[in-house]
C-alpha positions in Angstrom: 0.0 0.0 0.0 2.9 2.3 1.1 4.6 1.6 -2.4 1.4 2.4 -4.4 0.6 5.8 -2.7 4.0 6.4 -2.8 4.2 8.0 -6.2 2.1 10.6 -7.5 1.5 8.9 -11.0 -0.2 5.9 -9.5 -2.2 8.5 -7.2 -2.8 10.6 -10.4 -4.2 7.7 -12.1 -6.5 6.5 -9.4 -8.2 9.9 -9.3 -8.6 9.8 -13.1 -10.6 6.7 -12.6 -12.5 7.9 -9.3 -13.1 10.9 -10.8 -14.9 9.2 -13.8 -16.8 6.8 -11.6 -17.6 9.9 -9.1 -19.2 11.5 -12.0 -22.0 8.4 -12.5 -22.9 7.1 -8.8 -26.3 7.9 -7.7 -24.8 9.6 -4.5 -22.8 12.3 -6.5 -25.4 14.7 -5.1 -23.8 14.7 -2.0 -20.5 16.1 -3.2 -22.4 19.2 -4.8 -24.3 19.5 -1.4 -21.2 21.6 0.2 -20.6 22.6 -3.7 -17.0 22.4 -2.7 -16.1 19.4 -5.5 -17.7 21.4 -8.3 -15.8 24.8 -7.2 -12.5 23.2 -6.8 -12.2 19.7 -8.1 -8.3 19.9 -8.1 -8.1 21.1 -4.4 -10.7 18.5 -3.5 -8.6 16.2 -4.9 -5.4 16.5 -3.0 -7.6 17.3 0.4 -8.8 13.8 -0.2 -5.4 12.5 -1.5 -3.9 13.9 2.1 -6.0 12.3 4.2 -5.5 8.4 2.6 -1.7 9.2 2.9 -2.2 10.2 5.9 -3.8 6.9 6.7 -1.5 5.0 5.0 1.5 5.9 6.2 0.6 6.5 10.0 1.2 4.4 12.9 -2.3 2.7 14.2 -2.8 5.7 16.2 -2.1 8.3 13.8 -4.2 6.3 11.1 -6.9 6.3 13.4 -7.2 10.1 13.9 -6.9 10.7 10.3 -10.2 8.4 9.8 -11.9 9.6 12.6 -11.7 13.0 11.7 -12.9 12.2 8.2 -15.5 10.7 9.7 -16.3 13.7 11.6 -16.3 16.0 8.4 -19.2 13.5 7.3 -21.2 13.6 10.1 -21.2 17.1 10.3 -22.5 17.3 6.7 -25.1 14.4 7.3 -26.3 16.8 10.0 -26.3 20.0 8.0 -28.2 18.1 5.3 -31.0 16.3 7.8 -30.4 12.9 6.7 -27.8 10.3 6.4 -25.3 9.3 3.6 -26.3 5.5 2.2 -23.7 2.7 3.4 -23.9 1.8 -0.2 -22.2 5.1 -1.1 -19.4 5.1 1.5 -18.8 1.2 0.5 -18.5 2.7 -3.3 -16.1 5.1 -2.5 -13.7 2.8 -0.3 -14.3 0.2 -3.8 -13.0 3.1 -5.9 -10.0 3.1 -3.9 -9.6 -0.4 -3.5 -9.9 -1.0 -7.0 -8.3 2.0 -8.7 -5.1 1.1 -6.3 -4.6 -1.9 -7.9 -5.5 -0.5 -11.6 -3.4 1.7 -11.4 -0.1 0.4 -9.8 -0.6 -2.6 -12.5 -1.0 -0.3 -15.4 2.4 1.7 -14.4 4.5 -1.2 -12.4 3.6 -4.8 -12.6 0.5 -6.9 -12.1 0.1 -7.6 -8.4 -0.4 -11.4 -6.6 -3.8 -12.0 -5.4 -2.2 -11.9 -1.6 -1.1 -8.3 -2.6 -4.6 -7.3 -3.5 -6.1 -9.0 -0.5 -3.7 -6.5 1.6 -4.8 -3.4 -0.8 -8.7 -4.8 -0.1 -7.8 -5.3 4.1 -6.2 -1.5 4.4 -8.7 -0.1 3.2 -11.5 -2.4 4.7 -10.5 -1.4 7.8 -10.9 2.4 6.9 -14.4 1.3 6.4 -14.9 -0.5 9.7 -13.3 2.3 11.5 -15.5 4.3 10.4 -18.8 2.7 11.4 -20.2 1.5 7.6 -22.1 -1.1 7.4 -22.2 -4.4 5.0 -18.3 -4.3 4.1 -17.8 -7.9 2.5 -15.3 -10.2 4.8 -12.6 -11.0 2.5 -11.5 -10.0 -0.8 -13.1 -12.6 -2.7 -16.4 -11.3 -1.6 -15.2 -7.5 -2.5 -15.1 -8.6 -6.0 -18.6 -9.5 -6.2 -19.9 -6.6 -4.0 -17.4 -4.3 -6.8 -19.5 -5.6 -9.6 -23.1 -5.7 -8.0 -22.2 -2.1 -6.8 -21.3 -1.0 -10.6 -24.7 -2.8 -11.5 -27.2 -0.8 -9.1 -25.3 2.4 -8.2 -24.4 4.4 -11.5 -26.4 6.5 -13.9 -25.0 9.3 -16.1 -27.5 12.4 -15.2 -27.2 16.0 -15.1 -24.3 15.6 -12.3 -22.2 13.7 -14.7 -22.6 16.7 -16.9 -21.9 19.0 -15.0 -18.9 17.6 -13.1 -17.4 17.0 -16.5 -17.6 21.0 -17.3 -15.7 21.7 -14.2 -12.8 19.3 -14.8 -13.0 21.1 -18.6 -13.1 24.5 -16.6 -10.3 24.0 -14.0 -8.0 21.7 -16.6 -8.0 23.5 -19.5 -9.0 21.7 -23.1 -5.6 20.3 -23.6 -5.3 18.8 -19.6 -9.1 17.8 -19.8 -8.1 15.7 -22.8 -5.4 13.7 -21.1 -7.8 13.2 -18.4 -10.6 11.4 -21.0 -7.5 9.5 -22.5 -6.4 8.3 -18.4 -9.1 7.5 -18.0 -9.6 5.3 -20.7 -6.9 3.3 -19.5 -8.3 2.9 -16.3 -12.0 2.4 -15.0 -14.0 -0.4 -15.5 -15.8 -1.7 -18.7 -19.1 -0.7 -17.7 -17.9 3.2 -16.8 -16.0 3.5 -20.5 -19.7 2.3 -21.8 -21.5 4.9 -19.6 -19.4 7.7 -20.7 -18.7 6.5 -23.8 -14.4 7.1 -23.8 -13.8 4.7 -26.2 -12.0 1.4 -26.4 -8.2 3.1 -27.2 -6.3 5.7 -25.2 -3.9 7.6 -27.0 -1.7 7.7 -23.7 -0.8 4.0 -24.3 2.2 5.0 -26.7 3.0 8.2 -24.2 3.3 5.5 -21.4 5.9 3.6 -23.0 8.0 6.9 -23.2 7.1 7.8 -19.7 8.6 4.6 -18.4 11.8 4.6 -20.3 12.4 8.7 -18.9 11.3 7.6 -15.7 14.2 4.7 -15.7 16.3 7.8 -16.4 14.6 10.0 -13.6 13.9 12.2 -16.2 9.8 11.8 -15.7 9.4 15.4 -14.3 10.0 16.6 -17.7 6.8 15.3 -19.0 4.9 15.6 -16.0 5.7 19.3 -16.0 4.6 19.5 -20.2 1.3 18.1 -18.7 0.3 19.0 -15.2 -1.4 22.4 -14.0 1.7 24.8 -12.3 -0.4 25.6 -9.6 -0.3 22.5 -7.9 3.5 21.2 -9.2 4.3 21.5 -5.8 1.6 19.3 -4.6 1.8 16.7 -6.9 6.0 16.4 -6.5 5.0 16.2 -2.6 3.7 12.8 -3.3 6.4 11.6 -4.8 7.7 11.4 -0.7 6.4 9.6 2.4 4.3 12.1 4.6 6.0 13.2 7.8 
């Protein structure tokens, strides 16, 4: 886990996926409720990539803080709003991570053993237990089919989708936006490519052949810095190093 949120192309990758899948599940209305994600999709982003480093690379104690104060934030907005989020939403978003982890590490590294994937599935498992949801399946076998009845029942593409798209457009830029379709592509589930109709190619296939020969050569950061947003070079080099 430590080696796959480690390095900010694996974590750039699994947000490309979430933030596809985001886009689709029948929840998304509660991430317009505080209208945070749709005004700042980047910063929401790397608030939500702190905290699961946070969690990953803390002590049992520290890890436990970092959840329970997440847990806090949603309360609070459960309480604003009057009524509670679904366990079925809170269950998709720990499968997002759990699945875009492994996606994404495999698509950049190596393919991982099932016993690695059981450990990705039991980190974050236990994020879910910690924080009180209900109906989180027992082992990793059982994930897999929860992932895929979950992808059955809980995504539509509505006026959300539609909307969340025009922000990533908005705060990417055409050119960044496009890279984001073509990582995606790459990356989420069969049934989200359909819904959002991506297409069956990426053209960042070829680009990540390059990428791997210049990062063998630590030269890496001269293509990330062609294609990432300046304002937040900073933040995504950061991840590139362990959390103090």
């Amino acid at each position: 886990m430590r080696e796959i949120w480690g390095k900010s192309d694996t974590i750039l990758f699994i947000f490309a996926g979430a933030s596809a899948e985001f886009a689709l599940n029948k929840a998304v209305d509660w991430l317009y409720f505080t209208g945070k994600l749709p005004a700042d999709p980047l910063g929401r982003l790397f608030s939500t990539v702190a905290y699961a480093r946070q969690i990953v690379f803390s002590e049992l104690e520290g890890a436990h803080r970092a959840i329970d104060k997440m847990a806090s934030i949603h309360a609070a907005v459960e309480a604003k709003r009057g009524m509670a989020i679904p366990d079925w939403a809170y269950r998709d978003v720990l499968f997002m991570l759990i699945d875009y982890s492994i996606r994404s590490y495999e698509l950049l590294e190596r393919k991982l053993t099932e016993t690695e994937k059981a450990e990705v599935f039991q980190v974050f498992n236990r994020v879910g237990s910690r924080m009180g949801i209900h109906g989180l399946p027992a082992a990793y076998k059982d994930w897999m089919v929860m992932r895929e009845e979950h992808l059955g029942q809980n995504l539509q593409k509505g006026p959300y989708t539609l909307n969340l798209y025009q922000q990533y457009r908005k705060h990417l830029g055409p050119v960044r936006y496009a890279l984001l379709l073509q990582g995606q592509v790459l990356v989420v589930p069969a049934i989200v490519n359909n819904m959002l109709r991506l297409g069956s190619f990426s053209l960042l296939s070829p680009v990540l052949a390059i990428y791997k020969v210049c990062r063998k050569l630590r030269l890496e950061w001269l293509l990330k810095a062609a294609i990432l947003p300046p304002s937040y070079k900073t933040e995504i080099k950061a991840l590139d190093t362990s959390p103090s």
